[in-house]
C-alpha positions in Angstrom: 20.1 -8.2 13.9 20.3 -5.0 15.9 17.5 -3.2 16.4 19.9 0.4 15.1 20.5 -1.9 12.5 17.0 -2.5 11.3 16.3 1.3 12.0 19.2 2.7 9.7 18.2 0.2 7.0 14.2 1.3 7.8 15.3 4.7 7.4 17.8 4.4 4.0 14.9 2.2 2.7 12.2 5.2 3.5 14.8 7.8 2.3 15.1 6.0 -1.1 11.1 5.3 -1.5 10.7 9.1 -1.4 13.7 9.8 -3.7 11.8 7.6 -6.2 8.7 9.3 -5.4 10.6 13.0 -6.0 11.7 12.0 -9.1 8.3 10.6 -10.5 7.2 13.6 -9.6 9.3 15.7 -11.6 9.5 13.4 -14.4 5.3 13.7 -14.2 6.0 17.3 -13.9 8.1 17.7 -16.9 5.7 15.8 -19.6 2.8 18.2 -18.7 2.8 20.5 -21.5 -0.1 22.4 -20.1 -1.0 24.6 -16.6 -3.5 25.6 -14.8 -3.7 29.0 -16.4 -3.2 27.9 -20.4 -6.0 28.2 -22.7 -6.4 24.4 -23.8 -5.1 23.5 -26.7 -8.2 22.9 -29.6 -9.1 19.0 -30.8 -11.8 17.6 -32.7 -12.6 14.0 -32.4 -15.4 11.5 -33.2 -17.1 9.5 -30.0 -17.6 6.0 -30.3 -21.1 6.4 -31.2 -20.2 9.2 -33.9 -20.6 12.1 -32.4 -18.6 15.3 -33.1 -17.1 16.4 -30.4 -14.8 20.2 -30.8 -13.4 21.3 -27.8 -13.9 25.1 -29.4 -17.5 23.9 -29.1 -17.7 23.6 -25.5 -16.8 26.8 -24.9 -19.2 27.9 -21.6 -19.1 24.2 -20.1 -16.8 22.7 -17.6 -15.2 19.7 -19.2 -13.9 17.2 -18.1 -11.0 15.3 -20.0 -9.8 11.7 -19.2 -6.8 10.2 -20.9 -6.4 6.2 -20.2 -4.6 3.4 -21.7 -5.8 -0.1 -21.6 -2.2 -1.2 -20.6 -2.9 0.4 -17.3 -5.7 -1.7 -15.9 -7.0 0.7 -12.7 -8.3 3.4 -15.0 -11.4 1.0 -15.4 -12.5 1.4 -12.0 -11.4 4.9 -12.0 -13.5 5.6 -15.0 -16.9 3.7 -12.8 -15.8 5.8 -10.3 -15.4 9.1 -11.8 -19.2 7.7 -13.9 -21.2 7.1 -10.6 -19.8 9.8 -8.3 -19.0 12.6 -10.5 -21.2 12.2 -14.3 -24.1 11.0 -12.7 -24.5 13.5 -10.0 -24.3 16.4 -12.7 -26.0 14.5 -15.7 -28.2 17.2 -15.5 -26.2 20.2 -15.7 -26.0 21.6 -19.6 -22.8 23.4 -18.1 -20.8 20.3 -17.8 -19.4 17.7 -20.0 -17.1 14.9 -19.9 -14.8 12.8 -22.5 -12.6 10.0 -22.3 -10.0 9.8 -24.2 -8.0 5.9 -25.1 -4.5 7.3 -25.8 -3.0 5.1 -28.7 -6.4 2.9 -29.0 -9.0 2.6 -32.0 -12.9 3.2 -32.0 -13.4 -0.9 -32.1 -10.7 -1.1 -29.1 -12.5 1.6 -27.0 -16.3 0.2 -27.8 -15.2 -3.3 -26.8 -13.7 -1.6 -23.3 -16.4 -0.2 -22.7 -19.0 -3.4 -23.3 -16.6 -5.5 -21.1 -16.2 -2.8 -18.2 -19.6 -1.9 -18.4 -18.7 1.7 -18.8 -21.3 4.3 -20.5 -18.9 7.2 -20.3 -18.5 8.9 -23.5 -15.2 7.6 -25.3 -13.0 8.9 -28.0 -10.3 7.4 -29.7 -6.6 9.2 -29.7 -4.8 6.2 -32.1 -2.3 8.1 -33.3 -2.2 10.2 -29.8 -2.4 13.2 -31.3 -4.9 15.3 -28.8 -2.6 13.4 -26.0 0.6 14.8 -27.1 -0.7 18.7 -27.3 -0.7 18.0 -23.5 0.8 15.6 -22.1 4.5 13.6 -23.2 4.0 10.4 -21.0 1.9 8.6 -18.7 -1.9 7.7 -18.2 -4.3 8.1 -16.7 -3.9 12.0 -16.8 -7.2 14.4 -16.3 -7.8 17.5 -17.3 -10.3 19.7 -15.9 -11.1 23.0 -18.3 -13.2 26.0 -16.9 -15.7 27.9 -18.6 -13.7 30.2 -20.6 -11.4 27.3 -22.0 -8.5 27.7 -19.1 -7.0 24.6 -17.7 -8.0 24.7 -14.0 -6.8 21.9 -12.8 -4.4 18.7 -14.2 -3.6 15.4 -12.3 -1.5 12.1 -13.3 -2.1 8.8 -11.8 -4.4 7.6 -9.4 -3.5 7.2 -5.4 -6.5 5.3 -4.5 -9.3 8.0 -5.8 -7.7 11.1 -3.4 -7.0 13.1 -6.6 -10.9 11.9 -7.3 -11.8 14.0 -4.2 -9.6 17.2 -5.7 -11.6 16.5 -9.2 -14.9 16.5 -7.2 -13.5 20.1 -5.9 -12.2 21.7 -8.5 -15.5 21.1 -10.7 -17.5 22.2 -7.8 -15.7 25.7 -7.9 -15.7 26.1 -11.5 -19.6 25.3 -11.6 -20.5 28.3 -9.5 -18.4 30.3 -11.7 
């Protein structure tokens, strides 16, 4: 074969990867119900261990909101990831809290994750996906990052190899020394 050959079909292959990229994109885009800017919409859930949790309740903390499925198996190591390099190093900050959230699972599915991923990130269950869908239409993992004063500051879908991790890490960094 050719080498122009191989280089138009390179290029019409490139061409389309990025078209499908595009339109992830704005079908990501278009299932975020909430902005950087938007008060975040109020929840009350029950951790696996029983605890209350009221996102009206946090008010004056950075949270940190992490929606995963089990049907998507890299938000385990993006859960250890986001324990070791972002939870631990701020365990002792009062200002700071995290939750994650198993879109469509129960408290027995999400304690049995947990044991056999050896996560100790507190969970809460979303069975009937009702805090999910005041934010979000489709897709997992999805993060939320709320400042202070209950404003979304910062949203993210997917993972691309823990680069949005190093955006997280920023964007709690800022809202910290608010």
């Amino acid at each position: 074969m050719p080498l122009r050959l191989l280089l138009v079909i390179a290029c019409l292959a490139s061409a389309a990867i990025a078209a499908d990229g595009d339109a992830l994109d704005r079908e990501i885009e278009a299932s975020t119900l909430i902005r950087s800017g938007d008060t975040a919409p109020g929840f009350s859930c029950k951790t696996t261990d029983g605890r209350a949790f009221t996102l009206a309740a946090q008010k004056g903390k950075v949270v940190l909101l992490y929606f995963f499925a089990s049907s998507v198996p890299f938000c385990y190591p993006e859960m250890r990831y986001i324990e070791n390099e972002i939870v631990e190093k701020l365990a002792k900050r009062e200002d700071f809290v995290v939750l994650c959230i198993g879109r469509g699972h129960t408290r027995e599915e999400l304690v049995k994750i947990g044991g056999e991923n050896k996560l100790r990130l507190p969970m809460a269950a979303d069975e009937g996906k009702e805090i999910y869908s005041k934010m979000f239409t489709k897709f997992v993992p999805r993060t939320v990052l709320i400042g202070k004063d209950g404003q979304v500051v910062y949203t993210a879908a997917g993972s691309k190899e823990f680069e949005g991790i190093v955006k997280l890490q920023e964007a709690i960094a800022r809202e910290l020394k608010r």
